[in-house]
C-alpha positions in Angstrom: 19.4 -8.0 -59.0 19.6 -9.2 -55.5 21.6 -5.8 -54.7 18.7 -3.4 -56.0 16.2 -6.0 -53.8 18.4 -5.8 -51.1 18.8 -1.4 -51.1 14.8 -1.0 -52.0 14.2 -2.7 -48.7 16.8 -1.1 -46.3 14.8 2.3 -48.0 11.9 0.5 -47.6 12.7 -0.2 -43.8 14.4 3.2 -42.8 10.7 4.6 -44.5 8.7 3.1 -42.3 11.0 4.0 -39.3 11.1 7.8 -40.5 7.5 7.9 -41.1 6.8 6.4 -37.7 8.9 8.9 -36.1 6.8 12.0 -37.6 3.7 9.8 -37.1 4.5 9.4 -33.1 5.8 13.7 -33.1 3.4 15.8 -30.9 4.3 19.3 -31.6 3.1 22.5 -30.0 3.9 26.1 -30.8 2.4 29.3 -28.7 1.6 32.1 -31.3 0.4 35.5 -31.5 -2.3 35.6 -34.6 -1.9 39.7 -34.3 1.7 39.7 -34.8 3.2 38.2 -38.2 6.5 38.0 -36.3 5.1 35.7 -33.9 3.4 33.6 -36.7 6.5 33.0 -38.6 8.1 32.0 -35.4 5.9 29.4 -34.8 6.1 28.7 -38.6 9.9 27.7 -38.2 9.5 26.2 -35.0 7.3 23.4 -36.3 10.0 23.1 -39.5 12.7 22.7 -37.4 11.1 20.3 -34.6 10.0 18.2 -37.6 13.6 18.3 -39.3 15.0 17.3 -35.9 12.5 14.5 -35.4 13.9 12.9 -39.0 17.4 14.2 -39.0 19.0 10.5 -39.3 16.5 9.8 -42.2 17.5 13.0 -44.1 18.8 11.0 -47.5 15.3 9.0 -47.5 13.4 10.4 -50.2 10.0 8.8 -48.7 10.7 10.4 -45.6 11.2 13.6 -47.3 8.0 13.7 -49.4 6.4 12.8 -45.8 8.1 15.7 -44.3 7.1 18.4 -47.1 3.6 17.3 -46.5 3.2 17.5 -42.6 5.0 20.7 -42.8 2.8 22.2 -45.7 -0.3 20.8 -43.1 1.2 22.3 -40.1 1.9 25.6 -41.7 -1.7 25.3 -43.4 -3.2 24.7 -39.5 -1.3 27.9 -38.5 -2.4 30.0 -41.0 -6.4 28.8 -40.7 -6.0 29.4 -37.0 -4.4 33.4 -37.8 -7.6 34.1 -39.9 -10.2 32.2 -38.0 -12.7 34.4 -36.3 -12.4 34.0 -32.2 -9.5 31.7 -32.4 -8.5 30.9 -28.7 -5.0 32.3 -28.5 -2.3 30.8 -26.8 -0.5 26.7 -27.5 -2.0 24.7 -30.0 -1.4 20.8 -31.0 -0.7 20.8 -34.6 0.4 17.5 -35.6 
């Protein structure tokens, strides 16, 4: 029993580390909202950045949830900011 106490906190721990990690990430990507291209670019930019961010936490199944998330909100940002009406163009923080 002490083994499983001992693993859910080392999970626990590397968690918290992961999440503080993504927590602490400022990422920016330029886009184009008139050019698809230059949306999925920006798309993939923020996936990668995040996925290099948590890299040593890959096997951490709380990180990973985390990581779906911030992605699905960063993509989610992009995509408001292509169909919004007199959206400034140019960087933009999105996480």
């Amino acid at each position: 029993m002490a083994k499983l106490s001992d693993e859910l906190a080392a999970t626990l721990a590397e968690a918290g580390e992961g999440l503080e990690a993504l927590q602490e990430e400022v990422i920016e990507a330029g886009f184009d909202p008139d050019d698809p291209a230059s949306v999925q670019a920006a798309i993939d930019h923020v996936d990668h950045a995040i996925d290099t961010k948590i890299a040593r936490f890959r096997g951490n199944r709380l990180v990973g949830e985390a990581t779906d998330a911030i992605k699905a909100e960063c993509r989610a940002n992009i995509l408001q900011q292509v169909e919004a009406a007199g959206t400034n163009r140019g960087t933009r923080t999105l996480h």
